[in-house]
C-alpha positions in Angstrom: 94.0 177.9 166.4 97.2 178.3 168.7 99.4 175.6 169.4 99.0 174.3 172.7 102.2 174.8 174.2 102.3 178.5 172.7 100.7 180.0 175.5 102.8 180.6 178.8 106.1 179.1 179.0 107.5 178.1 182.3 110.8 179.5 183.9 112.7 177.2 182.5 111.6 177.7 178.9 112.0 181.2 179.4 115.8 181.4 180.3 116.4 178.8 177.5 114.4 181.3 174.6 116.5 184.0 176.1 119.7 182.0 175.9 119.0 181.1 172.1 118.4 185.1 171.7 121.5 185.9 173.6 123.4 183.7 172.0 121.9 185.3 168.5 123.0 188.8 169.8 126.5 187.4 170.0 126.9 186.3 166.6 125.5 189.5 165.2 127.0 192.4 167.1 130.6 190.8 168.6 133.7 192.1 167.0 131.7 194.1 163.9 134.8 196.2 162.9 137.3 193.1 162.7 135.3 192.0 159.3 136.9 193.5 156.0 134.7 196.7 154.3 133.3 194.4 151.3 133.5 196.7 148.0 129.4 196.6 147.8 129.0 197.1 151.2 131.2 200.6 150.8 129.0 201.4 148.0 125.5 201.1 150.0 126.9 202.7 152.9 128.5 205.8 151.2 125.3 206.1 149.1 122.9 205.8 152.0 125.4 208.3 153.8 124.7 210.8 150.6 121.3 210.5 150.4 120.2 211.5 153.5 122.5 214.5 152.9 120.2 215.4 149.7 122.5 213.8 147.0 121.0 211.3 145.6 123.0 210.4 142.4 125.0 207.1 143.8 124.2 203.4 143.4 120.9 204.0 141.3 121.2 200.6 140.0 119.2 199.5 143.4 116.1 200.8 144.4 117.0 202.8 147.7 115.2 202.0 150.9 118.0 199.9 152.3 120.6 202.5 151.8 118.4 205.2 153.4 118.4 202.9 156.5 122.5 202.7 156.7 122.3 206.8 156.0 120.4 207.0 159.1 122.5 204.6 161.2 125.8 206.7 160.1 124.1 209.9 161.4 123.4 208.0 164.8 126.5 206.3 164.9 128.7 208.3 162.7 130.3 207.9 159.6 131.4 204.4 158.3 129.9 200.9 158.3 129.6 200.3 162.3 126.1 202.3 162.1 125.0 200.6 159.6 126.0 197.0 161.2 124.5 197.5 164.0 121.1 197.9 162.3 122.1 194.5 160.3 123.0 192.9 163.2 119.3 194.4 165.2 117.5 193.3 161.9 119.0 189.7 162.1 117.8 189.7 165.3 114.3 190.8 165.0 113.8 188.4 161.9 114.3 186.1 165.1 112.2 187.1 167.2 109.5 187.2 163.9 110.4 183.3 162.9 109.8 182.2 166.7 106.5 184.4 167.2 105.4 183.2 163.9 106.0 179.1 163.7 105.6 179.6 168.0 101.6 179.6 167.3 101.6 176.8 164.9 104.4 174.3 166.2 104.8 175.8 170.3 107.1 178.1 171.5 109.5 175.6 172.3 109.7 173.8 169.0 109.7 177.1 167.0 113.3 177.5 168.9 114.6 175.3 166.7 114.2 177.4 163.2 115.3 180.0 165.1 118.5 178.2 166.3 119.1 177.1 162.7 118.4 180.9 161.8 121.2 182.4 164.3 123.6 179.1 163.7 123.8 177.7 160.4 126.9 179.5 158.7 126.4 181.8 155.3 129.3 183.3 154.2 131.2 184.1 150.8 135.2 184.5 150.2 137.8 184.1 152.8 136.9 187.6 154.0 133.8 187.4 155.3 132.1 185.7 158.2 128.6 185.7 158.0 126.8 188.2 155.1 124.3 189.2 158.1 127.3 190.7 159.4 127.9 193.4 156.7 125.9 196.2 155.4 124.9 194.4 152.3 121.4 195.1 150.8 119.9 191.4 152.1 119.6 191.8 155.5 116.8 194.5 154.7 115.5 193.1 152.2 115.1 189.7 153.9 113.7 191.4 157.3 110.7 192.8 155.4 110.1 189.8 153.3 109.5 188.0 156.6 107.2 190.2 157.9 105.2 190.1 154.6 104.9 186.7 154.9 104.1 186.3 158.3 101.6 189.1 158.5 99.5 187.4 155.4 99.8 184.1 157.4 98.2 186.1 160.2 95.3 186.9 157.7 94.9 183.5 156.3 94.7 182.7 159.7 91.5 184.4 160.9 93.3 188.2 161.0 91.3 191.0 159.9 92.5 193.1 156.9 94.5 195.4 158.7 97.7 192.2 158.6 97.3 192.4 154.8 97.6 196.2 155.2 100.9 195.6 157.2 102.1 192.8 154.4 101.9 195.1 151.9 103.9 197.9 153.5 105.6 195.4 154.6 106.5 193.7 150.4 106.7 197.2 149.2 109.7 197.5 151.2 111.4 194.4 151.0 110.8 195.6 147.0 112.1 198.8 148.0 115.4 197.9 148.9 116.0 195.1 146.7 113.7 195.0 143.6 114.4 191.0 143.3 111.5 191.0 146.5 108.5 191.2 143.8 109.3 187.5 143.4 108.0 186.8 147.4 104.8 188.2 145.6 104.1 184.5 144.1 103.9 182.9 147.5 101.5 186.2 148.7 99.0 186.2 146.1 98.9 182.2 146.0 97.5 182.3 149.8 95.5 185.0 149.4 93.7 183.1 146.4 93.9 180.2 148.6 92.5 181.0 151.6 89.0 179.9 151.0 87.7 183.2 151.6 85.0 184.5 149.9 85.8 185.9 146.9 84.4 189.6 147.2 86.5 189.9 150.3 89.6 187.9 148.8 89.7 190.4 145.9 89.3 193.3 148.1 92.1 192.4 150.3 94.1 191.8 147.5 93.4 194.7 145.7 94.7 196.5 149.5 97.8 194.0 149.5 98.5 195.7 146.0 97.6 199.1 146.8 100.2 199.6 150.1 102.7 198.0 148.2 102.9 199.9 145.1 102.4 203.1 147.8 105.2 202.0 149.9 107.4 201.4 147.2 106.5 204.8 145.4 107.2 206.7 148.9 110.8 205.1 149.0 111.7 206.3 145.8 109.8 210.3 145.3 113.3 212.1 146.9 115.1 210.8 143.8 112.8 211.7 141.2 110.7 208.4 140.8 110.1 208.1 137.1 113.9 208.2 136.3 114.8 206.5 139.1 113.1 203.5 138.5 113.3 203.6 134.3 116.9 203.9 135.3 117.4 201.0 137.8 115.2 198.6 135.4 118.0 199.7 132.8 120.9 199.4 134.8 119.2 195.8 136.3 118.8 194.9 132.2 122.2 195.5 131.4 123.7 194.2 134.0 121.9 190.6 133.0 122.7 191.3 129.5 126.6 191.5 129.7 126.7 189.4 132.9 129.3 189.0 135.9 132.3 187.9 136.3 132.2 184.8 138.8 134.1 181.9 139.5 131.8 178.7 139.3 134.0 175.5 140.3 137.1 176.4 139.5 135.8 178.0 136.0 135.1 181.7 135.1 131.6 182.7 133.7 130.5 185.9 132.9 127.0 184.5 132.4 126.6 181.7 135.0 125.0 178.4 134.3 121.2 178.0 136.5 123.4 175.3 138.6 125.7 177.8 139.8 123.2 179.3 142.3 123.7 175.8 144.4 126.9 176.0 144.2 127.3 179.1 145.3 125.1 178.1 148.4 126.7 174.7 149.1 129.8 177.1 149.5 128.5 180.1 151.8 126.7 177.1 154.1 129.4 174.6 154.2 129.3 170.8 154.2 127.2 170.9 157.5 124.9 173.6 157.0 124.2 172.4 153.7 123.9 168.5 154.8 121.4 169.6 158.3 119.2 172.3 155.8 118.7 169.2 153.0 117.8 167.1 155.7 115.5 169.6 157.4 114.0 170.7 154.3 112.8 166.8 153.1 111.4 166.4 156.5 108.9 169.5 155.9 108.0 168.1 153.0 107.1 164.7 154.3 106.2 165.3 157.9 105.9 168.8 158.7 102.5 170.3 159.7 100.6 172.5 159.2 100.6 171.1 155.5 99.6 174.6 154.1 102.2 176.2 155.8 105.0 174.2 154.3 103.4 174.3 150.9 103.5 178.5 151.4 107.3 178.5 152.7 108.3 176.4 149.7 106.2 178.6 147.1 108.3 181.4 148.2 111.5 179.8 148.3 111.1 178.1 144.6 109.9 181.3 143.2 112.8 183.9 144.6 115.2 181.0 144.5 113.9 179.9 140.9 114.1 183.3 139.4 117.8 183.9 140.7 118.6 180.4 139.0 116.3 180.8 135.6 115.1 184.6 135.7 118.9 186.0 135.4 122.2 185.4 134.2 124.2 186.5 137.1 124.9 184.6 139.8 126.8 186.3 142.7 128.0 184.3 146.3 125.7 186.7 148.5 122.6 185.8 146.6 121.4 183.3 148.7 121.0 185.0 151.4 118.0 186.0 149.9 116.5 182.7 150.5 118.3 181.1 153.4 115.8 182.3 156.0 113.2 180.3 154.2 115.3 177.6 154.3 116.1 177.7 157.6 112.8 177.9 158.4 111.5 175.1 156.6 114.1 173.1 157.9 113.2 173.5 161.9 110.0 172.3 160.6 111.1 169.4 159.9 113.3 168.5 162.5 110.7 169.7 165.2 108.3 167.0 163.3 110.6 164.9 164.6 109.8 165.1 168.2 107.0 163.4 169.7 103.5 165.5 170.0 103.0 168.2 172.0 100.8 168.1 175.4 97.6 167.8 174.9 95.5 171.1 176.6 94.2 170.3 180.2 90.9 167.8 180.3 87.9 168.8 182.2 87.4 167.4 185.5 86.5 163.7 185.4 88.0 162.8 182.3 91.3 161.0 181.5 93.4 161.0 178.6 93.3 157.3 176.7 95.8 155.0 177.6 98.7 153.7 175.7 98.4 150.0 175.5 101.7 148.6 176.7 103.1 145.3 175.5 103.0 143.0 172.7 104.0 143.7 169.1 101.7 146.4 168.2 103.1 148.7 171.0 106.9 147.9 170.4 107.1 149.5 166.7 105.6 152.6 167.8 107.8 153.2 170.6 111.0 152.4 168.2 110.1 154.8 165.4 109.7 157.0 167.6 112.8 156.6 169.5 114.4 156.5 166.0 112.4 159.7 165.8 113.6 161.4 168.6 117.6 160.1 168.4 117.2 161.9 164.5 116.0 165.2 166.1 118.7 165.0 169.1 121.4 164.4 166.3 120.1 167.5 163.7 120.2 170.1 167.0 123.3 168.8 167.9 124.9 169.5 164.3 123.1 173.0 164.3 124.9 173.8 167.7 128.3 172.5 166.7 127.6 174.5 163.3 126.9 177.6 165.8 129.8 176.8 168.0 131.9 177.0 165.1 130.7 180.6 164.1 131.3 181.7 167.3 134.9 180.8 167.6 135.3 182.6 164.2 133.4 185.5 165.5 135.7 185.5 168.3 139.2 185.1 166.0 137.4 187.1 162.9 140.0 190.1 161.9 141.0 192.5 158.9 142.5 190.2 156.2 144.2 190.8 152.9 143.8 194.2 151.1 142.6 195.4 154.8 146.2 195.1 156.0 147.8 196.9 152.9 147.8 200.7 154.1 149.4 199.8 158.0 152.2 197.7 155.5 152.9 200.4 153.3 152.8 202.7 155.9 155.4 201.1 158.0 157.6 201.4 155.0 157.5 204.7 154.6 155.8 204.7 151.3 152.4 206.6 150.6 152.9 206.8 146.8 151.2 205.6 143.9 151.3 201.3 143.8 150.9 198.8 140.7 148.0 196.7 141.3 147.0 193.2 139.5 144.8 190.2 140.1 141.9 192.6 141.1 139.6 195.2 140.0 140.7 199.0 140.5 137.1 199.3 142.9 139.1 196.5 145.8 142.3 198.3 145.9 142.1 202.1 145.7 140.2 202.5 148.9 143.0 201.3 150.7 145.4 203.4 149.0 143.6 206.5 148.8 143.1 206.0 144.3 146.6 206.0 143.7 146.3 202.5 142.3 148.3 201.9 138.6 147.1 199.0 136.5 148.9 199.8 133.7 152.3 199.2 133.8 152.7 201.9 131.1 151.5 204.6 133.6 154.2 204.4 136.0 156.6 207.0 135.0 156.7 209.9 136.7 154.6 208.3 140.1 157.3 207.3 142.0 155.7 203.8 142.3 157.7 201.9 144.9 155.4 198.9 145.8 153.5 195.9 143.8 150.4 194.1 145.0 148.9 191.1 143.6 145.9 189.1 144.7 145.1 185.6 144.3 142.1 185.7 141.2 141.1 183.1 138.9 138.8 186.2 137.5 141.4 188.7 137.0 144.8 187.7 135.4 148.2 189.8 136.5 149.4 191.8 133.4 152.4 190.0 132.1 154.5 192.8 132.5 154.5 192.7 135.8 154.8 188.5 136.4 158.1 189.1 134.0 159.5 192.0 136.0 158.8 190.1 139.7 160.6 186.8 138.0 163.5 188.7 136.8 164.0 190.4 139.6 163.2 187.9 142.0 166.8 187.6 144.0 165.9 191.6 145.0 162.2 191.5 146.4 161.2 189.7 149.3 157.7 188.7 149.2 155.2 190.0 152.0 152.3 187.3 152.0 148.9 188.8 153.8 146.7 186.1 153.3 145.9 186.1 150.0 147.7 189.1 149.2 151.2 189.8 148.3 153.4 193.1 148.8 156.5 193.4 147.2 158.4 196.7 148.3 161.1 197.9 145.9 164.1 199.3 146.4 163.8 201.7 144.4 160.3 203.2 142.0 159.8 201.6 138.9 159.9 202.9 135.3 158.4 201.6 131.8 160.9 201.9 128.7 158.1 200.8 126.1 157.8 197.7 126.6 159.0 196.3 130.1 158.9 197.9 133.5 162.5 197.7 135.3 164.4 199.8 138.2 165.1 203.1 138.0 169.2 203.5 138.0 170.6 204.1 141.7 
């Protein structure tokens, strides 16, 4: 049954849901350009940009329905990654619009702002370069957007729907699966309401033998232009290999290539900050302990410890974007329990001649109700009012966001005249060469003959700088002038380089 207070919603109501929203539309579409090109991000976008041109041999490691999506938006918006975050920043917002519509019924429109508000505020970034992960064309944001309509459209079901919102979950899983094959694991949460539902079981297996059926369509659909049989035998193999000889990460201070199961919450303490991570623990206790409806929680948390569990137990790599995966279910299960917080919703209107009963005022039994729940309300008041200061926050960085690092190398070199060849450390080739067109050197051995006449190193604790070069930049230390950009440095020589066989020094005048 509806919430009460999800029905019509006064003026005032409305210009504050349409404030949240605006204020949502802000942090995902101002300034999009200012944000660094992140290296996977290129690779989705040039892919998706490929395949709807017919060649479909890039990025196979991932299934591909996400990168058709960012092909599309580049032949809207044009080449690049603007196209294709704009349709993040659109999918952000109608993951929104899904969370209020969805927790509006159960909890009232108003209330079901608050998830939403912790959705839109509560900061998840990676790295010094980049803001928000919603804000780049990464393969999440898709993923994520059709996980949430899975889940909501089952709720629908479970909630008296007809079969038709199982229909739309599955089409709905298959391609959340379809752009990130990780998805499956939202399955858990799926098939344990379904199961659940107290349903009879003819129809219960019917509708899940449906679920399963427009899933396994859906995801078979997104992958026929690429040949499906190799395309998926080779993604499972790429996905296998990639666990089996792991990732290079920095947990801590410490470089794994196969990351502990802890790293996963450190990686998220990180991207949500001390006060995303304190309001979202908070949030996320009081679901569990006050939050209703009681299935509800119970189906949130399902999802959230299966996806969540498998990226901590299932695999070996741990990456900083990962949780992105799972923060909308943690944002969501946190406004549910800071919403619990609040006093009960209004009672629907009583038929004539009856009154609602009265609160007995006075003595002891009425004071200790109306202090825990002043307590109640003060605790609400002070979780909003971190989520807003945690939105403020992201809003003056939206504002002051800009290219950083590597992003400012080719305007540098260009304004010294140089458009050679450089010698690159502290990275991997895949950050530097498209920002000088390939012509990166790693080894110092390869210089000869390039005319190298500029160094750049970047700040790594996962990538050392060949010795080679640390010896030559000491020794030579009273010629070069440093050019710090963030956390990259430029050093522009006087004249190119040269390797004699075992150091690198200046060519003779």
């Amino acid at each position: 049954m509806p919430h009460p207070s999800s029905r019509a919603l006064g003026l005032g109501h409305i210009l504050l849901v349409v404030a949240v929203f605006l204020w949502g539309a802000f942090l995902s579409f101002w300034n999009l350009l200012a944000t660094n090109v992140h290296v996977d991000e290129r690779v989705y976008v040039d892919a998706g940009r490929a395949y709807v041109g017919g060649d479909f041999s890039a990025n196979r490691e991932h299934p591909p329905l996400a990168k058709y999506v960012y092909g599309l938006a580049q032949l809207i918006f044009g080449d690049g990654v603007l196209g294709p975050r704009i349709v993040v920043g659109l999918l952000v917002m109608g993951s929104g619009l899904i969370i209020w519509l969805w927790l509006g019924r159960e909890i009232g429109r108003m209330r079901a702002l608050i998830p939403v508000l912790v959705w839109f505020c509560i900061p998840r970034g990676f790295g010094s370069e980049v803001l928000r992960i919603d804000r780049i064309a990464f393969l999440e944001p898709v993923m994520v957007f059709f996980a949430l309509v899975a889940l909501a459209s089952a709720w629908r079901w479970y909630r008296g729907g007809s079969t038709l919102w199982i229909v739309l979950s599955g089409v709905a899983l298959g391609a959340s699966v379809a752009s990130k094959v990780s998805a499956a694991m939202f399955g858990v949460a799926l098939i344990v309401l379904l199961f659940g539902s107290g349903r009879r079981v003819a129809i219960v297996i019917r509708d899940a033998l449906i679920f399963l059926a427009t899933l396994v369509i859906t995801f078979t659909l997104a992958y026929l232009p690429m040949g499906m049989v190799d395309a998926i035998s080779g993604m499972l193999e790429n996905q296998a290999a990639h666990n089996k000889f792991g990732h290079l990460v920095s947990i801590a201070g410490t470089v794994y290539t196969h990351a502990p199961w802890w790293s996963q919450l450190w990686l998220t303490k990180q991207g949500l900050g001390t006060l995303g991570t304190v309001v979202l623990v908070i949030g996320m206790v009081l679901a569990v302990v006050l939050a209703r409806p009681r299935t509800l929680v119970l189906y949130l948390g399902v999802a959230l410890a299966a996806f969540a569990g498998f990226h901590m137990f299932g695999t070996s790599v741990a990456l900083s974007h990962y949780f992105a995966g799972w923060f909308w279910l943690m944002a969501m299960l946190a406004g549910l329990g800071i919403s619990a917080l609040l006093p009960p919703a209004p009672s629907p209107a009583l038929p004539d001649g009856q009154e609602p009963a009265r609160v007995r005022r006075g003595g002891s039994a009425g004071v200790l109700p109306r202090v825990v729940r002043f307590v109640r309300v003060l605790g609400a008041v002070v979780l909003i009012a971190l989520v807003l200061v945690c939105g403020v926050k992201q809003s003056i960085l939206v504002i002051s966001d800009r290219p950083q690092g590597l992003a400012l190398l080719p305007a540098e070199l260009t304004s010294h005249g140089l458009d050679g060849a450089v010698l690159a450390g502290g990275m991997p080739p895949y950050r530097v060469a498209p920002y000088v067109d390939n012509q990166e050197i790693f080894d110092p051995a390869l210089v000869n003959g390039e005319g190298v006449r500029a160094i750049v190193l970047e700040a790594s604790d996962r990538f050392a700088i060949d010795a080679r070069i640390d010896r030559f930049l000491r020794e030579n230390a009273d010629l070069l002038e440093p050019i710090r950009m963030d956390n990259v440095t430029l050093y522009v020589l006087p004249r190119p380089l040269e390797y004699n066989g075992e150091e690198l020094a200046l060519k003779a005048p």
